[in-house]
Structure formats: C-alpha cells, structure tokens
C-alpha positions as CSV (number, residue, x, y, z in Angstrom):
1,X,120.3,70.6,77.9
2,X,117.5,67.9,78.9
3,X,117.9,66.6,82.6
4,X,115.4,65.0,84.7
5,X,114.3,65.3,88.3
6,X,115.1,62.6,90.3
7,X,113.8,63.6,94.2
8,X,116.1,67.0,94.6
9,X,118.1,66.3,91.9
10,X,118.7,67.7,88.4
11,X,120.3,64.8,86.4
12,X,121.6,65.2,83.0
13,X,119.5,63.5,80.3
14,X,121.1,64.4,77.0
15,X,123.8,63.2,75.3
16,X,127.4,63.6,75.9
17,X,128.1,65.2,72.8
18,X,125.2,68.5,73.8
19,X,128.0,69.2,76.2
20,X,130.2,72.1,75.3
21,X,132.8,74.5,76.6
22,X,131.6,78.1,76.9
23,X,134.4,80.5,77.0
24,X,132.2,83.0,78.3
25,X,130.4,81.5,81.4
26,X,131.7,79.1,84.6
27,X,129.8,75.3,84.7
28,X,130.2,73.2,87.4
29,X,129.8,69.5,86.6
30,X,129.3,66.7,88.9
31,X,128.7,63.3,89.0
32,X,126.0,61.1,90.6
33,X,125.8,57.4,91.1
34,X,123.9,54.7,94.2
35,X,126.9,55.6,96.8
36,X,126.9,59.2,96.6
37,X,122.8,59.5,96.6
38,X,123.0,57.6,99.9
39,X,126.1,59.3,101.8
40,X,124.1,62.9,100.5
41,X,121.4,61.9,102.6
42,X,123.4,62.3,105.6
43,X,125.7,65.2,104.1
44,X,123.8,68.3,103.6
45,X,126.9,70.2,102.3
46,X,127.8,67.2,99.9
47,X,123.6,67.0,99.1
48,X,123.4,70.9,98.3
49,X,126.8,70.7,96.3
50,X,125.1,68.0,94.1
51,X,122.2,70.3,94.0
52,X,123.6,73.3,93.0
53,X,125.6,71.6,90.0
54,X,125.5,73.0,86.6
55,X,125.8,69.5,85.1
56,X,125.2,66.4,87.2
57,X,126.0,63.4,85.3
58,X,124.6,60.0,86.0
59,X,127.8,58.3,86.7
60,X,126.0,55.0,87.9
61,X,123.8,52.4,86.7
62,X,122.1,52.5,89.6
63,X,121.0,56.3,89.0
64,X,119.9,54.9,85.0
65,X,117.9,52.1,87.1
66,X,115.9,54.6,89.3
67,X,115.5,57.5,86.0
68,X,113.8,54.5,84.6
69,X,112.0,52.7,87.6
70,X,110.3,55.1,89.0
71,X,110.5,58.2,86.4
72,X,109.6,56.1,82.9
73,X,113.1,57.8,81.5
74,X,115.5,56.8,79.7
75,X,119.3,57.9,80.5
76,X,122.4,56.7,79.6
77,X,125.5,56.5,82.4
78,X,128.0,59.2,81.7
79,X,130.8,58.2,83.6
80,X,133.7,60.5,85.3
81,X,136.2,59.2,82.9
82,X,133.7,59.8,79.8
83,X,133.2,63.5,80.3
84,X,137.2,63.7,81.0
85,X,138.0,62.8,77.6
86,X,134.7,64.8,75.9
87,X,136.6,67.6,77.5
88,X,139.9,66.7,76.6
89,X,138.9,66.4,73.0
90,X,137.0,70.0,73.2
91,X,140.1,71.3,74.2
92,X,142.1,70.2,72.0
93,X,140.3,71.1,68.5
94,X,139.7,74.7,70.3
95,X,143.9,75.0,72.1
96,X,143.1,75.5,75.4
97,X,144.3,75.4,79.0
98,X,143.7,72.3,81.5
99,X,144.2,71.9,84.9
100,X,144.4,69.4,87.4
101,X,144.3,69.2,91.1
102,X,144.3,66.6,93.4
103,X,146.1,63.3,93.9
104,X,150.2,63.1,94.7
105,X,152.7,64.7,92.6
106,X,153.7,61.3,91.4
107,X,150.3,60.1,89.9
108,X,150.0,63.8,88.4
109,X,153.6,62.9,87.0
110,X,152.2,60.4,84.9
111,X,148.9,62.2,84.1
112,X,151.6,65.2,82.8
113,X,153.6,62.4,80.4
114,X,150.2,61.2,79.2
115,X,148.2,63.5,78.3
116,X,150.9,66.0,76.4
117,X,151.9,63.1,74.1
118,X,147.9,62.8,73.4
119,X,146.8,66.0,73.5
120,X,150.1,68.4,72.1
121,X,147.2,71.6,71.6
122,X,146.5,71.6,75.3
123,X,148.7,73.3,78.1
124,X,148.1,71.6,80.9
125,X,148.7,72.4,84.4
126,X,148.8,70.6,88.0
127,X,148.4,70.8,91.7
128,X,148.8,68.5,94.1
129,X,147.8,69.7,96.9
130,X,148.3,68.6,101.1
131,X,146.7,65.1,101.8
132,X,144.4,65.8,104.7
133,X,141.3,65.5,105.5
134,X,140.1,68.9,105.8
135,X,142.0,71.7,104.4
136,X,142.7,75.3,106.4
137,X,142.2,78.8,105.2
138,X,145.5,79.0,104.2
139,X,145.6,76.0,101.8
140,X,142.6,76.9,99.9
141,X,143.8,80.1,99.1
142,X,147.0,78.7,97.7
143,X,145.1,75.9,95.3
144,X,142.8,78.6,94.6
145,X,146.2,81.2,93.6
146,X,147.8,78.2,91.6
147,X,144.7,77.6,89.4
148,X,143.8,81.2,88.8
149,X,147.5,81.7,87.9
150,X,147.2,79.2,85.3
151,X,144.1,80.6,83.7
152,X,142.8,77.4,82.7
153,X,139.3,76.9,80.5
154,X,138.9,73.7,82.2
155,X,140.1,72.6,85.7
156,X,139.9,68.9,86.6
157,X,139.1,67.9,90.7
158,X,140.5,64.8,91.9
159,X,140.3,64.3,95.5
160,X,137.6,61.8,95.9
161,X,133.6,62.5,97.1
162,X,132.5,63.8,98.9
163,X,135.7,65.7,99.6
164,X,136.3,67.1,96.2
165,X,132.2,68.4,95.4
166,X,132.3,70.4,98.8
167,X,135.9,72.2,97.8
168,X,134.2,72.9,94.6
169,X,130.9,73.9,96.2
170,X,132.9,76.1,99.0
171,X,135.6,77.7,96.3
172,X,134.0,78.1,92.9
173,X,132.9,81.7,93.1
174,X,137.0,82.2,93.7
175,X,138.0,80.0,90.7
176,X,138.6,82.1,87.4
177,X,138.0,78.8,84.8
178,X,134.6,78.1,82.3
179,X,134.8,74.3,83.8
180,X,135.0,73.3,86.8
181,X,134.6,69.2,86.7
182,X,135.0,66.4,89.5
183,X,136.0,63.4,88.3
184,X,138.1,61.4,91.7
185,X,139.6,58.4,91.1
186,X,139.8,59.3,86.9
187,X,143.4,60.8,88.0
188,X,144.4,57.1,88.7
189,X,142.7,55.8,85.5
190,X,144.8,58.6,83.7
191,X,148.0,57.5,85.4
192,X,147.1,54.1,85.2
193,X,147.8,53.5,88.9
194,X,144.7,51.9,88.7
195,X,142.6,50.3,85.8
196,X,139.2,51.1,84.8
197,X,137.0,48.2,83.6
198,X,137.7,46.8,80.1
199,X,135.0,48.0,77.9
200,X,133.0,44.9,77.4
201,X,132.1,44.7,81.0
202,X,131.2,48.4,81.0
203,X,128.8,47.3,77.9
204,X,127.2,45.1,79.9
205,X,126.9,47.4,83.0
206,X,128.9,45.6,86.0
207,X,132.0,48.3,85.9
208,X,130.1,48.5,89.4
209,X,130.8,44.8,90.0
210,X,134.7,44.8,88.7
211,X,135.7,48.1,90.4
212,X,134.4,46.2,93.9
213,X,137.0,43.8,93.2
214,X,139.8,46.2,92.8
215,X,139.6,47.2,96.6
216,X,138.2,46.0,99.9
217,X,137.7,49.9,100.6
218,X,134.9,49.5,97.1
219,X,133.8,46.3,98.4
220,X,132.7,47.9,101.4
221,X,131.4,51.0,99.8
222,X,129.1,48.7,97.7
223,X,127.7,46.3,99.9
224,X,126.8,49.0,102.1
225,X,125.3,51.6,99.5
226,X,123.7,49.3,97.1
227,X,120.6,47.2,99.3
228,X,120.2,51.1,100.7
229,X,119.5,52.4,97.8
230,X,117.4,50.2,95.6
231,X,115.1,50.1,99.2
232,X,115.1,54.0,98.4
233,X,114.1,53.0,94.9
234,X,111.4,50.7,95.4
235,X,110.2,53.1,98.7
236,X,109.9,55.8,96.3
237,X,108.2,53.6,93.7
238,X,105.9,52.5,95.7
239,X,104.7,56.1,97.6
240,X,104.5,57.5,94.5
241,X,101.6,54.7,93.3
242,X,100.3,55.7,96.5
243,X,99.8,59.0,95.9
C-alpha cells in the first residue's frame, strides 16, 4: 500500500480497491480530513491515534489540496462512507461477520433492517453503547465483551472524532476482529437519519460545503477549521521553499 507523508502523518495514497481484509492480521483504519488535522494539534491522544493508524484515509478535500500543494502528490478523497461499503462488499463475497458500535439503539435499528436486506451473506452485529462523554472502566470492558463475543472480521466505530479514534487507540490491543474502522456520522448515512451529499456535488468536491448546511454544529466546525488550516498549508509551503 502507497501512502504519503504529510508532516507526522501516514496518508493512504492508493486506491480503494488495494484495500483488503486479512483474516489473519488486526488493521486499524482511520480517516483524516482539515477539521481533524487542526483539533490533533491540540489533542495529543487523538494526534498519536491518527499516527498510529494502519490505514489513514484522506477523508477531505482539504487533506487532497495540501498532498498536492505542498507534497506534488496526487490523492484521491476516500471518504468514511466509501471504505464502509468497500468493506461491506469484501464481506459479503467472502461471508463474514460485521459489527457495529456506536450511535442509539434506534439508528442501529435501521442500520440492522438495511444492511441484511443488502448484504444477506453478512451476520451482522450491534452495540449501542452509553451516551457520555467519557466512558468508565466498566463500560469499556463491556463494549469490548460484546464485540469479542461476536467474533466479528470487521467492527465498525461510530461515535464521532475524536471520541471514537481514542476508544479505538485505547482498546484495540483488547478487540479480537482483522478490522477495526471509524467511520462517525456514516451510522446516520446508513440509517438515513441524515443524508450524505448527492453524488454530483461530491464530483465536484463541495460535500464539505453541503454537509455545513445540514447543521449549525458543521457550520461552526468549518468556519473555524478551514482558514486554520489552509494558513497551515500555505505556512508549511512556504518554510519548506525556505529551506
């Protein structure tokens, strides 16, 4: 698999397709896009869970922008959704187990009704585990018991980042699965609870643009993130000439 480094940062620079289930070895992928570079920079645990990825897919135009600005490469966004249903399909050909954790017991509901119509070859399991902010000793080992007692190839984390990469980063060694893959608000895509963009606006690369509409809580997240990082990409652009 080809990645590329972007400052402490391994990002996948292959294609989708390169990406495969091995039934005899744990991966942990992650996503990166603008937002989560800049909260990492303040986040050590949510920078060195990014670091320590397996896979970390470039789940933002903004991350494409920077591969290409100041590295001369070429990427293509992989988003969260994308490598949900590479998996999915993986899975199916090859019968295997899926799991899913994260979200209400409602939205998983409708992620249950889905997928089994779509996917009849995969067993699929689900957790919803307490909605807090910080979980205790005591839930962690009983998310940790309900996936292992599943025996899942593939277990799908929905909690949102930076929450769900530091469960991930903090648990993994405990979780008895080949893939271990964030992929936050997906669930709600899945459940259609919430829409993803239609697929000529993701063509034209403002899914960035039409998810900020979709929720003041995005709006926010964007209009801070985004002038913060392309300073960080035209800061590094210009050091490096510099140098």
């Amino acid at each position: 698999m080809k990645s590329i480094k972007i400052k402490n940062y391994n990002v996948y620079a292959s294609n989708l397709e390169d990406l495969g289930i091995d039934e005899k070895k744990r991966i942990v992928i992650n996503t990166i896009n603008a937002h989560s570079y800049i909260v990492a920079k303040n986040d050590s645990k949510f920078e060195q869970a990014l670091i320590k990825s397996d896979v970390l897919l470039p789940d933002g135009e903004g991350i494409v922008l920077m591969a290409q600005n100041n590295h001369n490469q070429k990427i293509k966004k992989i988003a969260g959704a994308d490598i949900h249903e590479h998996l999915l399909k993986i899975s199916e050909q090859k019968r295997l187990n899926c799991f899913y954790i994260g979200s209400s017991q409602e939205t998983l509901d409708l992620i249950k009704d889905k997928l089994t119509k779509k996917y009849p070859s995969i067993t699929f399991g689900f957790f919803s585990p307490p909605f807090k902010s910080s979980f205790s000793k005591e839930d962690n080992e009983q998310m940790v018991s309900k996936i292992n007692a599943f025996q899942p190839h593939v277990v799908f984390v929905g909690m949102t980042a930076p929450k769900q990469e530091k469960w991930v980063f903090d648990n993994k060694e405990k979780i008895n699965t080949n893939v271990i893959c964030s992929i936050g608000a997906v669930f709600d895509f899945i459940a259609e609870t919430k829409k993803r963009a239609p697929k000529w606006i993701i063509k034209i690369k403002l899914e960035w643009l039409y998810r900020s509409f979709t929720a003041w809580r995005l709006t926010k997240r964007y209009l801070y993130s985004t002038p913060l990082f392309l300073i960080e990409v035209y800061k590094q652009k210009f050091f490096s000439k510099s140098n």
